[in-house]
Backbone atoms as SQL, in Angstrom:
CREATE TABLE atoms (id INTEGER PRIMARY KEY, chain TEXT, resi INTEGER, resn TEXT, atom TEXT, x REAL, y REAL, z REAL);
INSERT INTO atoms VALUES
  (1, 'A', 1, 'UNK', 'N', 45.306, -59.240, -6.005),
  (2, 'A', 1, 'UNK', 'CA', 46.579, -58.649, -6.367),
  (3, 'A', 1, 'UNK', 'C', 46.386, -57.528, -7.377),
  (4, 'A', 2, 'UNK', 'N', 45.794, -57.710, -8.130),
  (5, 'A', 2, 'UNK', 'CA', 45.229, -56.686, -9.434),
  (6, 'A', 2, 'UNK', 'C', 44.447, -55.472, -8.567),
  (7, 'A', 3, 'UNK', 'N', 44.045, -55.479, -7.509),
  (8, 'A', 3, 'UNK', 'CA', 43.355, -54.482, -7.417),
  (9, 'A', 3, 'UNK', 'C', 44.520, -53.565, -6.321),
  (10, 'A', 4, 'UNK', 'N', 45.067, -54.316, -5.933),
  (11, 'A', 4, 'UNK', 'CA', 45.641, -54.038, -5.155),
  (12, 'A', 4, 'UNK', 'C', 46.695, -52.984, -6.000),
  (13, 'A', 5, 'UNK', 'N', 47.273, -53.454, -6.880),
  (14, 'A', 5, 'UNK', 'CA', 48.126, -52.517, -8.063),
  (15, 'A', 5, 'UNK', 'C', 47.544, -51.399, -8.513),
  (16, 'A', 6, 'UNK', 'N', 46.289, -51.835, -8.520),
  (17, 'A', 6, 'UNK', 'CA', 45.233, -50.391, -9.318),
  (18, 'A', 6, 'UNK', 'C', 45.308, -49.422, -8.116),
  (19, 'A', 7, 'UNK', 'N', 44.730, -50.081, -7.220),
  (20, 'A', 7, 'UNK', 'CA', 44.855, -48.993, -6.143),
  (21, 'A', 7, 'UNK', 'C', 46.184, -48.143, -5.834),
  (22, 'A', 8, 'UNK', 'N', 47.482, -49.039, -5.733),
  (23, 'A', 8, 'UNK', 'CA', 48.850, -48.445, -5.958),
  (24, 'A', 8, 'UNK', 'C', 48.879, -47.201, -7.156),
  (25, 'A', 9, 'UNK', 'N', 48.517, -47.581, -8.149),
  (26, 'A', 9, 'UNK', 'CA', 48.294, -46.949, -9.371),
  (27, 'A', 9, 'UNK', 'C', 47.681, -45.565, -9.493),
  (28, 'A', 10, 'UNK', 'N', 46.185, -45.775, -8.853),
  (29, 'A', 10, 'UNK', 'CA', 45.432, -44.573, -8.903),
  (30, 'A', 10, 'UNK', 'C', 46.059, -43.858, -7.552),
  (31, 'A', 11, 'UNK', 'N', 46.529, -44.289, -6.429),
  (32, 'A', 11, 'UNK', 'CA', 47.183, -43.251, -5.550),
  (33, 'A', 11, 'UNK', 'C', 48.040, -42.213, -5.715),
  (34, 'A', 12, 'UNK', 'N', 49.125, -43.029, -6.831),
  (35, 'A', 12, 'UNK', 'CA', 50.297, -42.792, -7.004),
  (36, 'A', 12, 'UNK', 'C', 49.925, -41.132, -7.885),
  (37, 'A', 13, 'UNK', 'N', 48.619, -41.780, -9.022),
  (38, 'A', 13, 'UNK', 'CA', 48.231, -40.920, -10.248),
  (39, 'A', 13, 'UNK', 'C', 47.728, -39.724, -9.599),
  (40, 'A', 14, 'UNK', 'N', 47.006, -39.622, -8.484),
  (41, 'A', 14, 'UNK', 'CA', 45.844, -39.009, -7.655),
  (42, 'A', 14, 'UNK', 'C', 46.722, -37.947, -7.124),
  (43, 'A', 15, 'UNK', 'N', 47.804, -38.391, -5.939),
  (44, 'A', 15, 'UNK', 'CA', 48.861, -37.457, -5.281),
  (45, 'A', 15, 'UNK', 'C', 49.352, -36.450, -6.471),
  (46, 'A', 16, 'UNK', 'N', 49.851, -36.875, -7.833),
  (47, 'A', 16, 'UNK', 'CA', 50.464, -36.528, -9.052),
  (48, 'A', 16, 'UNK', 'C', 49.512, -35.421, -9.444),
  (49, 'A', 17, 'UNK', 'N', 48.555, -35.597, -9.568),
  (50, 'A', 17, 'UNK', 'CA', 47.551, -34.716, -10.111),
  (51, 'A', 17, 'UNK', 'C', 47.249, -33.457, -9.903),
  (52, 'A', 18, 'UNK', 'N', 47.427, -33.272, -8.086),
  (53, 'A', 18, 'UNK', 'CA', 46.287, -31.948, -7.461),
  (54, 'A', 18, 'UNK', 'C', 47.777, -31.189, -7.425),
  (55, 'A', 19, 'UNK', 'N', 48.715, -31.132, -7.878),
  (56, 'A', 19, 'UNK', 'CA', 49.690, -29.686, -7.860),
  (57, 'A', 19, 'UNK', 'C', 49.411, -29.683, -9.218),
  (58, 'A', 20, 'UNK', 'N', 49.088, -30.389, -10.008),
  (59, 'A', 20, 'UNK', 'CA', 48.904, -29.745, -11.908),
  (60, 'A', 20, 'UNK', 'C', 47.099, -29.095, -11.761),
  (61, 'A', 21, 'UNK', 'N', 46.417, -29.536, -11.093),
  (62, 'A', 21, 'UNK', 'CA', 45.296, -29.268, -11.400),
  (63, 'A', 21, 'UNK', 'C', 45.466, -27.874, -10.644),
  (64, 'A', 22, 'UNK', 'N', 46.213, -27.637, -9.729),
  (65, 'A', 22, 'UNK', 'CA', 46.213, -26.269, -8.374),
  (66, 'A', 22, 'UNK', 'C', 46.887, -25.472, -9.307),
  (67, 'A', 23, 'UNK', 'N', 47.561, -25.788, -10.496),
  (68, 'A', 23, 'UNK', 'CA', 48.448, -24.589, -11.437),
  (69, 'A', 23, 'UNK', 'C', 47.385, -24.647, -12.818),
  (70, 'A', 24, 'UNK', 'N', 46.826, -25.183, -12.970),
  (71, 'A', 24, 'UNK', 'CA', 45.282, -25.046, -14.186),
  (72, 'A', 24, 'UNK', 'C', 44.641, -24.217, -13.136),
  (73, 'A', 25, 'UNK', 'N', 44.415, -24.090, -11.363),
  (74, 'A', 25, 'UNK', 'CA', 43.558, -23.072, -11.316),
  (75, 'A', 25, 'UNK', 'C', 43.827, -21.725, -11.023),
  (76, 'A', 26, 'UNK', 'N', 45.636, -21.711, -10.984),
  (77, 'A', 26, 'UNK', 'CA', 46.107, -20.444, -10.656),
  (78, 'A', 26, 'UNK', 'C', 46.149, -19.671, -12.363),
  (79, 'A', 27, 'UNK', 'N', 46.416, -21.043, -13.022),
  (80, 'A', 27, 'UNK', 'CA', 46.676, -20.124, -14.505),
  (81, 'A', 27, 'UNK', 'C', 45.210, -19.398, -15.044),
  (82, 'A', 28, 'UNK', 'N', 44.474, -19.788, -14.757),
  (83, 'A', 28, 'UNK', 'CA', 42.855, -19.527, -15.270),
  (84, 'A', 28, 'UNK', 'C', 42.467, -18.648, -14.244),
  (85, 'A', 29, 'UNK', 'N', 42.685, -18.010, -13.142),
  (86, 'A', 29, 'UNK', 'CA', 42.208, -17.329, -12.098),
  (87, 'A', 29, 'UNK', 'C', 43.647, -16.205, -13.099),
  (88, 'A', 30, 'UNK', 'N', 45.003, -16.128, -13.656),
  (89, 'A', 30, 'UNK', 'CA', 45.752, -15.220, -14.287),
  (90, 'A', 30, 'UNK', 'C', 45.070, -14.643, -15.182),
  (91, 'A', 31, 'UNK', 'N', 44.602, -15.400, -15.787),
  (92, 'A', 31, 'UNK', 'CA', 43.505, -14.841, -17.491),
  (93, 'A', 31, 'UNK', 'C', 42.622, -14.066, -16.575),
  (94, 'A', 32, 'UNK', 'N', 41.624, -14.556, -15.833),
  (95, 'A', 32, 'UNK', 'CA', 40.236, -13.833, -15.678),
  (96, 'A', 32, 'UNK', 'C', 40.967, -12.444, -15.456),
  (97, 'A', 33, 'UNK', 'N', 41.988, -12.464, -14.476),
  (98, 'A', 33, 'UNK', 'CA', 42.701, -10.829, -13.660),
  (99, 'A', 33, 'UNK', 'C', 42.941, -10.196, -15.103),
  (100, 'A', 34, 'UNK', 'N', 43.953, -10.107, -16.207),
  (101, 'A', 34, 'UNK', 'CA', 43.746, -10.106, -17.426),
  (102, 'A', 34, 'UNK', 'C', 42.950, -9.872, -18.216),
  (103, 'A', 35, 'UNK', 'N', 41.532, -10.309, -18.345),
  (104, 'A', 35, 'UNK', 'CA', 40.458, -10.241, -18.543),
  (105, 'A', 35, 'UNK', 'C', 39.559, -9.206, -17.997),
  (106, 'A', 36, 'UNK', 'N', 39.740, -8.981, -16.577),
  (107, 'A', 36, 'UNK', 'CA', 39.279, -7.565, -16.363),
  (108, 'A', 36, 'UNK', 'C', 40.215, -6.556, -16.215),
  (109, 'A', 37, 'UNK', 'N', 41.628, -6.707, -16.755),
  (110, 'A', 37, 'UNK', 'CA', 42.782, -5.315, -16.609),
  (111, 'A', 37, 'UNK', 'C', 42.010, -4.863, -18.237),
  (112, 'A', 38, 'UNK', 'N', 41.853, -6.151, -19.288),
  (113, 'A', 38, 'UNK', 'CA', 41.698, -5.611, -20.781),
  (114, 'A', 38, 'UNK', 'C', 39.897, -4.669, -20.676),
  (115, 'A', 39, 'UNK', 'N', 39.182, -5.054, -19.966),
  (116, 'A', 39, 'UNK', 'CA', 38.085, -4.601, -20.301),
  (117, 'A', 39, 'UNK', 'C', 38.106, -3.063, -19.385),
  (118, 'A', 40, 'UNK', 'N', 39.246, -3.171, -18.321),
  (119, 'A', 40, 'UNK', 'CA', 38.930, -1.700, -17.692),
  (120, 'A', 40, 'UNK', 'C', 39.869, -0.678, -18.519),
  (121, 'A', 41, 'UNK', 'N', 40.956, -1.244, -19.346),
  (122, 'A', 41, 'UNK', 'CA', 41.725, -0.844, -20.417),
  (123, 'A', 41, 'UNK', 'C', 41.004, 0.071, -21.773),
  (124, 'A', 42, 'UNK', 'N', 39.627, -0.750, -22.157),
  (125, 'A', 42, 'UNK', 'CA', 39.341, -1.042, -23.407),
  (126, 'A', 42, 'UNK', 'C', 38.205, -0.160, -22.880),
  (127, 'A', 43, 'UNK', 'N', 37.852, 0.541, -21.683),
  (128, 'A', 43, 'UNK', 'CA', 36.441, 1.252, -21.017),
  (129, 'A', 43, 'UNK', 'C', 35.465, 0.544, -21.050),
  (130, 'A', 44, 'UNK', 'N', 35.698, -0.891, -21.392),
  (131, 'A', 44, 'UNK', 'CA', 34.020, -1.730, -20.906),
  (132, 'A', 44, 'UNK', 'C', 33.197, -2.093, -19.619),
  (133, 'A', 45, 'UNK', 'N', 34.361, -2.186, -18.762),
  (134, 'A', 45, 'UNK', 'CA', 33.988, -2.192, -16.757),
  (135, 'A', 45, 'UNK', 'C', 34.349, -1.186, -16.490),
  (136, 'A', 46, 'UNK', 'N', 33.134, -0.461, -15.634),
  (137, 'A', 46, 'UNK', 'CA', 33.264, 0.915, -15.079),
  (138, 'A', 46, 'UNK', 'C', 34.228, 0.233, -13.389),
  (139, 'A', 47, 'UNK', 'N', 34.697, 1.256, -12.990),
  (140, 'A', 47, 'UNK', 'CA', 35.580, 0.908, -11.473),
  (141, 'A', 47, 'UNK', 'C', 34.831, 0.768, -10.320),
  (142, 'A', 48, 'UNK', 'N', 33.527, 0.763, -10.154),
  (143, 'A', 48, 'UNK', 'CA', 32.741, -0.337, -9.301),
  (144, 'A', 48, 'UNK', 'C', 32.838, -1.696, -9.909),
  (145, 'A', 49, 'UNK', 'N', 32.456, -2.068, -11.140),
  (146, 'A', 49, 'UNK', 'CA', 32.411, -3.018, -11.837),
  (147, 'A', 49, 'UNK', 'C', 33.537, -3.893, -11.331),
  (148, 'A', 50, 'UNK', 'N', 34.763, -3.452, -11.589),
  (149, 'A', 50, 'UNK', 'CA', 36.227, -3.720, -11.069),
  (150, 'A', 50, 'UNK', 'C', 36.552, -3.887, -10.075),
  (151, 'A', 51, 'UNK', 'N', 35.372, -3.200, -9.183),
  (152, 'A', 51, 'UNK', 'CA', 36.132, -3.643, -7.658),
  (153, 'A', 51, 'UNK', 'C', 34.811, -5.065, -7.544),
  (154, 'A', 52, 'UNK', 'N', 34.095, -5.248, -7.654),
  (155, 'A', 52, 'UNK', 'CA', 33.363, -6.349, -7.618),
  (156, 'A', 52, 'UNK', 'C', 34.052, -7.575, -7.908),
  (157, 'A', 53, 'UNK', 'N', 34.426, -7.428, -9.086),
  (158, 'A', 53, 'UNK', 'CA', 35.017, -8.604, -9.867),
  (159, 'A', 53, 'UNK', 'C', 36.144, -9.307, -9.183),
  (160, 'A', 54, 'UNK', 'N', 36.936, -8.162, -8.990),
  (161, 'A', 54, 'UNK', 'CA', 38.373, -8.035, -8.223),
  (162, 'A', 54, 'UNK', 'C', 38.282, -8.897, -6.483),
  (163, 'A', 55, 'UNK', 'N', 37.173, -8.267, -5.962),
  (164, 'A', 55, 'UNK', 'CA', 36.246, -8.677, -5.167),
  (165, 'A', 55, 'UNK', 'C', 36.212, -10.441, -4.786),
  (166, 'A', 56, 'UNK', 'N', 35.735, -10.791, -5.946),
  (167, 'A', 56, 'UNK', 'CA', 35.175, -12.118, -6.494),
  (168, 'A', 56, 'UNK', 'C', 36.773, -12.880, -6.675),
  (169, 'A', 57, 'UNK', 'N', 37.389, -11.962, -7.136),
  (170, 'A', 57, 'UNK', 'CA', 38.890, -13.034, -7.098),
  (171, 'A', 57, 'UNK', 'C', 39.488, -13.623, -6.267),
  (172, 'A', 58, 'UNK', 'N', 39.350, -12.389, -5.093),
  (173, 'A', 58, 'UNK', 'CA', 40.029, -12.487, -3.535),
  (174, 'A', 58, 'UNK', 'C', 39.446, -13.630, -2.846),
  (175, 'A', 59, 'UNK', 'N', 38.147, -14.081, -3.174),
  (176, 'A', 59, 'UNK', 'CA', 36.728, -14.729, -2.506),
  (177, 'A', 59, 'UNK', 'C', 37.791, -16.401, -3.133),
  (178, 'A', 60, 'UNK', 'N', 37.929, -16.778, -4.639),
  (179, 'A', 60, 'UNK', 'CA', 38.514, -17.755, -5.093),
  (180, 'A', 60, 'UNK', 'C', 39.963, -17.764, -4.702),
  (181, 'A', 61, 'UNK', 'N', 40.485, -16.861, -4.660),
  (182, 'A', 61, 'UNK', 'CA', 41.928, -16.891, -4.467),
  (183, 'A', 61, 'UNK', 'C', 41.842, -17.657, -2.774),
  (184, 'A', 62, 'UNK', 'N', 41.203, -17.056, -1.706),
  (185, 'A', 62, 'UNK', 'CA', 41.493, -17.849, -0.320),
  (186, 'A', 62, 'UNK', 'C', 40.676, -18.935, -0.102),
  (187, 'A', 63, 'UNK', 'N', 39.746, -19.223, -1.200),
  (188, 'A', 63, 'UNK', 'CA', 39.011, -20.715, -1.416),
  (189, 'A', 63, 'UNK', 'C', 40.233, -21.489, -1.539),
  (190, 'A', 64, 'UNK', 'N', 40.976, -21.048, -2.669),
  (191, 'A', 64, 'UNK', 'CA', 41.884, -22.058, -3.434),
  (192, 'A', 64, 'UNK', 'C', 43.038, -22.278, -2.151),
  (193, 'A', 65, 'UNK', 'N', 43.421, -20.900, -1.427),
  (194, 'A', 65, 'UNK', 'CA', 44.189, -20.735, -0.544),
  (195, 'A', 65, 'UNK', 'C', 44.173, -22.243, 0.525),
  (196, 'A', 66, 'UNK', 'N', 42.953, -22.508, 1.538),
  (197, 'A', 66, 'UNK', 'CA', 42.117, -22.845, 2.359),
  (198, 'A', 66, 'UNK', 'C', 41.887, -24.088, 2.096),
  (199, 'A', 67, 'UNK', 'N', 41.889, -24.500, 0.308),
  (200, 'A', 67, 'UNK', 'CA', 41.963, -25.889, 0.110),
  (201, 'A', 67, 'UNK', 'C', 43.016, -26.478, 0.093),
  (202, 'A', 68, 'UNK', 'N', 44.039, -26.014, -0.448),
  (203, 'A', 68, 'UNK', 'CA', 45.896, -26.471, -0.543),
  (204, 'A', 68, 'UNK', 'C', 46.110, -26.419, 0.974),
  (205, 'A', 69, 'UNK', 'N', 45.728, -26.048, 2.336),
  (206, 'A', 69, 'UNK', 'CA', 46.337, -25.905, 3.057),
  (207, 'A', 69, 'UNK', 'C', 46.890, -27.013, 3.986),
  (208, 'A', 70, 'UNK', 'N', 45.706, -28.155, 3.739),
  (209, 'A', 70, 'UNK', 'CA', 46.417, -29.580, 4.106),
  (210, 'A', 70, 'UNK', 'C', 46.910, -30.026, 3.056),
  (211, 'A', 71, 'UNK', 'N', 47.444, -29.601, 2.137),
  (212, 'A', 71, 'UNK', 'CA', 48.558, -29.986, 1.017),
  (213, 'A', 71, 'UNK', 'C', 47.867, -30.685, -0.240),
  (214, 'A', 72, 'UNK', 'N', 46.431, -31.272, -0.394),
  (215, 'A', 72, 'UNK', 'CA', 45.655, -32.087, -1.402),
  (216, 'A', 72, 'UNK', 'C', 44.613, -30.736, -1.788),
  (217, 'A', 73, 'UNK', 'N', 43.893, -30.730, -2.925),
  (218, 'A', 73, 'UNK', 'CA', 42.786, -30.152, -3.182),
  (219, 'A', 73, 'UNK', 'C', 42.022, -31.315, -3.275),
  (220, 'A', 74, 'UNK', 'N', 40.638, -31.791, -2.815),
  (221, 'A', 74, 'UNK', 'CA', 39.585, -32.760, -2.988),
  (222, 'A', 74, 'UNK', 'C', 38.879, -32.637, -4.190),
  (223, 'A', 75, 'UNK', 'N', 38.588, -33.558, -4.971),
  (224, 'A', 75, 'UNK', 'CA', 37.484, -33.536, -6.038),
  (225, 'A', 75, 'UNK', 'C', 36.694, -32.405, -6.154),
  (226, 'A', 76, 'UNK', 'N', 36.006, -32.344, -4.202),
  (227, 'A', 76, 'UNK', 'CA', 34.844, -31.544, -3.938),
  (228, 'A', 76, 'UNK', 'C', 35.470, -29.927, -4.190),
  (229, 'A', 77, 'UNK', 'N', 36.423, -29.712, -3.694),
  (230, 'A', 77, 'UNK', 'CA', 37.078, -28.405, -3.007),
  (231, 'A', 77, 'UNK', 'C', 37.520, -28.234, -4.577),
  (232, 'A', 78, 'UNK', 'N', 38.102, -29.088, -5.676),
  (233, 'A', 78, 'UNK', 'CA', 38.031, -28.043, -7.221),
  (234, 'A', 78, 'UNK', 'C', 37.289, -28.365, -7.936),
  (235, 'A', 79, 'UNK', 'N', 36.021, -28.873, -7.692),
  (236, 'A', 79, 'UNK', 'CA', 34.739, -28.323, -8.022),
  (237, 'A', 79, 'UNK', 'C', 33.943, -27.499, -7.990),
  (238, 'A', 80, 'UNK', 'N', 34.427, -27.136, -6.503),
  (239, 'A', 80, 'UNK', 'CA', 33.587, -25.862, -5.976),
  (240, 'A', 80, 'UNK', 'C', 34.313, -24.391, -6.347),
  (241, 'A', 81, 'UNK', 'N', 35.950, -25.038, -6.569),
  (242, 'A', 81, 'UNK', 'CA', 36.366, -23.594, -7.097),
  (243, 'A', 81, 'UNK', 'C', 36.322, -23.034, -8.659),
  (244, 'A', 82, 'UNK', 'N', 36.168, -24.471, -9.398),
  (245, 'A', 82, 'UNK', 'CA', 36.261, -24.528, -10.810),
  (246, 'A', 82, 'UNK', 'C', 34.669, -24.042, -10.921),
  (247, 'A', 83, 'UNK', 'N', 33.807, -24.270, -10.275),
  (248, 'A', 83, 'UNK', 'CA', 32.371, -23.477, -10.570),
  (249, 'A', 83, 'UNK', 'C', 32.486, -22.155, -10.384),
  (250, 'A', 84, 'UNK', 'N', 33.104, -21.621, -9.364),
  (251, 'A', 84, 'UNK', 'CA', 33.448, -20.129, -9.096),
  (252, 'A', 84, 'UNK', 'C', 33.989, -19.833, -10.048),
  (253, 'A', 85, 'UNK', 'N', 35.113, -20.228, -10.596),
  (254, 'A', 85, 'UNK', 'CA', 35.396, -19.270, -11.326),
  (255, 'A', 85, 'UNK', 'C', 34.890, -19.253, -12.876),
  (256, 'A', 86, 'UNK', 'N', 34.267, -20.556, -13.244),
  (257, 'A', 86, 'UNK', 'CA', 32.948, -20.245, -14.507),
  (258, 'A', 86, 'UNK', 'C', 32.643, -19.165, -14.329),
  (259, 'A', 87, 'UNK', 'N', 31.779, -19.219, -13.059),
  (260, 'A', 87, 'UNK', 'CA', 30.633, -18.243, -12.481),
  (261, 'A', 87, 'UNK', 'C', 31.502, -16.685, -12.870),
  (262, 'A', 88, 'UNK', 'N', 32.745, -16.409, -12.159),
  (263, 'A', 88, 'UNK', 'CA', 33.143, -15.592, -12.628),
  (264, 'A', 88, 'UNK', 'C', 33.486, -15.160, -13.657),
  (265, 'A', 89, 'UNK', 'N', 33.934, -16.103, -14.437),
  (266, 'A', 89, 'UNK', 'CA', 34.043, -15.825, -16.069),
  (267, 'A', 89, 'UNK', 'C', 33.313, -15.234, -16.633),
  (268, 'A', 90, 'UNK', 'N', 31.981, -15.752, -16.173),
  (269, 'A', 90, 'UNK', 'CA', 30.814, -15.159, -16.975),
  (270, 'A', 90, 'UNK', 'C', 30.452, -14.209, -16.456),
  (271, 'A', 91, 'UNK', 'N', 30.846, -13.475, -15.875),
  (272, 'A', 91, 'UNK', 'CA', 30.283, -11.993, -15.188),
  (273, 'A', 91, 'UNK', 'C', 31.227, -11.502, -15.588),
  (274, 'A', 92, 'UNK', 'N', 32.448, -11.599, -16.096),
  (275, 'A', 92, 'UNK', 'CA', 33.205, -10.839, -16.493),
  (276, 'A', 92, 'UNK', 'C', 32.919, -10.540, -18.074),
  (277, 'A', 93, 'UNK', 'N', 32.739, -11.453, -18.513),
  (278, 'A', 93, 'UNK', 'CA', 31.615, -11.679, -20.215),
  (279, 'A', 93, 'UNK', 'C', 30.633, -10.470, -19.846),
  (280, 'A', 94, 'UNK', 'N', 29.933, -10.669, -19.351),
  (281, 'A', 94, 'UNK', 'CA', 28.135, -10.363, -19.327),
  (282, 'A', 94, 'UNK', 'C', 28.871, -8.380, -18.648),
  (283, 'A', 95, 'UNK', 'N', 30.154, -7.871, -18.013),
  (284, 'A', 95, 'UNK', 'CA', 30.463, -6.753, -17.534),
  (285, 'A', 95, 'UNK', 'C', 30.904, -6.197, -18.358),
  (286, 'A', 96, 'UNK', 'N', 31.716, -6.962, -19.289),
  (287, 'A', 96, 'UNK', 'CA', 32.258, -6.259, -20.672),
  (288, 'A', 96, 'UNK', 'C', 31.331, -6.129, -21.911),
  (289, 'A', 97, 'UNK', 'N', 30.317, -7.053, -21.465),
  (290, 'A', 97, 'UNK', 'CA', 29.235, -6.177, -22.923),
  (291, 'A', 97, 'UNK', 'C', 28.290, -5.931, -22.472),
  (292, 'A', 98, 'UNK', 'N', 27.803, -5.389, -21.258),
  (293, 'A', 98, 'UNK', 'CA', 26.692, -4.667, -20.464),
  (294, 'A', 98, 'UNK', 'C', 26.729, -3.190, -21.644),
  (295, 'A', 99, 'UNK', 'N', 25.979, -2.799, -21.303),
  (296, 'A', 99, 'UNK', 'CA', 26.027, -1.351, -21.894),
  (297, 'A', 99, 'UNK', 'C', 26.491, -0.113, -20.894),
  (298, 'A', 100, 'UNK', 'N', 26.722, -0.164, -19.452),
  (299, 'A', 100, 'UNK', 'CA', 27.130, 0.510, -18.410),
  (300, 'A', 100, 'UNK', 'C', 28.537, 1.047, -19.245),
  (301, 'A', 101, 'UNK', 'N', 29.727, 0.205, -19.139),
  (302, 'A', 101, 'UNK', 'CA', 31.012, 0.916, -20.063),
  (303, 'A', 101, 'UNK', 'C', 31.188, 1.857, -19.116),
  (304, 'A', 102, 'UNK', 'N', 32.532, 2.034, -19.040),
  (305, 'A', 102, 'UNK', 'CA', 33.019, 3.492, -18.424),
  (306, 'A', 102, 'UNK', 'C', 33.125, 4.566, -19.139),
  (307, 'A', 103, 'UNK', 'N', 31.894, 5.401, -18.786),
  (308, 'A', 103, 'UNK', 'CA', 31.373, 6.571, -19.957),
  (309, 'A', 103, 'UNK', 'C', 32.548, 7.056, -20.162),
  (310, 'A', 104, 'UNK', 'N', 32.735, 8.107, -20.971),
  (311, 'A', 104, 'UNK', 'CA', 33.545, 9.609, -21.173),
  (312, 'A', 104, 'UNK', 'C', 32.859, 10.141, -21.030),
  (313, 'A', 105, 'UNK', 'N', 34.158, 11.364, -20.522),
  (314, 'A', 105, 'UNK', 'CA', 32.834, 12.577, -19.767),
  (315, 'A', 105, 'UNK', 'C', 33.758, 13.343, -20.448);
């Protein structure tokens, strides 16, 4: 009987979860876009730089797309997107203090 409740429990918690966790990955995929409007703002990503990155969003954005589409995201499926967009984070880090910069001419 006890497990049987837990299981009720964690279903109930589980279904509850993947539309809050799918808006933690739309809000954090908002910052990164943000993140490279301030650095192409501020002349630290040159506009190849920008289209790469930008690039890289589109790539997470129809990951994230592709996983919601039977209505759940899996453990696996925001793992794999929550690594992407580390991954991207940090290229957006490592683009804004490259020394490349969008010269003045």
């Amino acid at each position: 009987m006890k497990k049987l409740i837990a299981m009720v429990v964690a279903g109930v918690l589980g279904a509850g979860a993947s539309p809050t966790l799918a808006k933690t990955i739309k809000k954090r995929q908002a910052n990164e876009e943000q993140r490279i409007e301030r650095g192409v703002e501020k002349g630290q990503i040159t506009p190849k730089e920008q289209q790469r990155l930008d690039g890289q969003q589109k790539v997470i954005e129809q990951e994230r797309e592709n996983a919601a589409a039977d209505g759940k995201i899996t453990k696996r499926e925001r793992r794999d997107i929550k690594h992407d967009q580390k991954r991207l984070s940090q290229d957006i880090k490592h683009k804004r203090h490259n020394a490349q910069g969008a010269r003045q001419q």
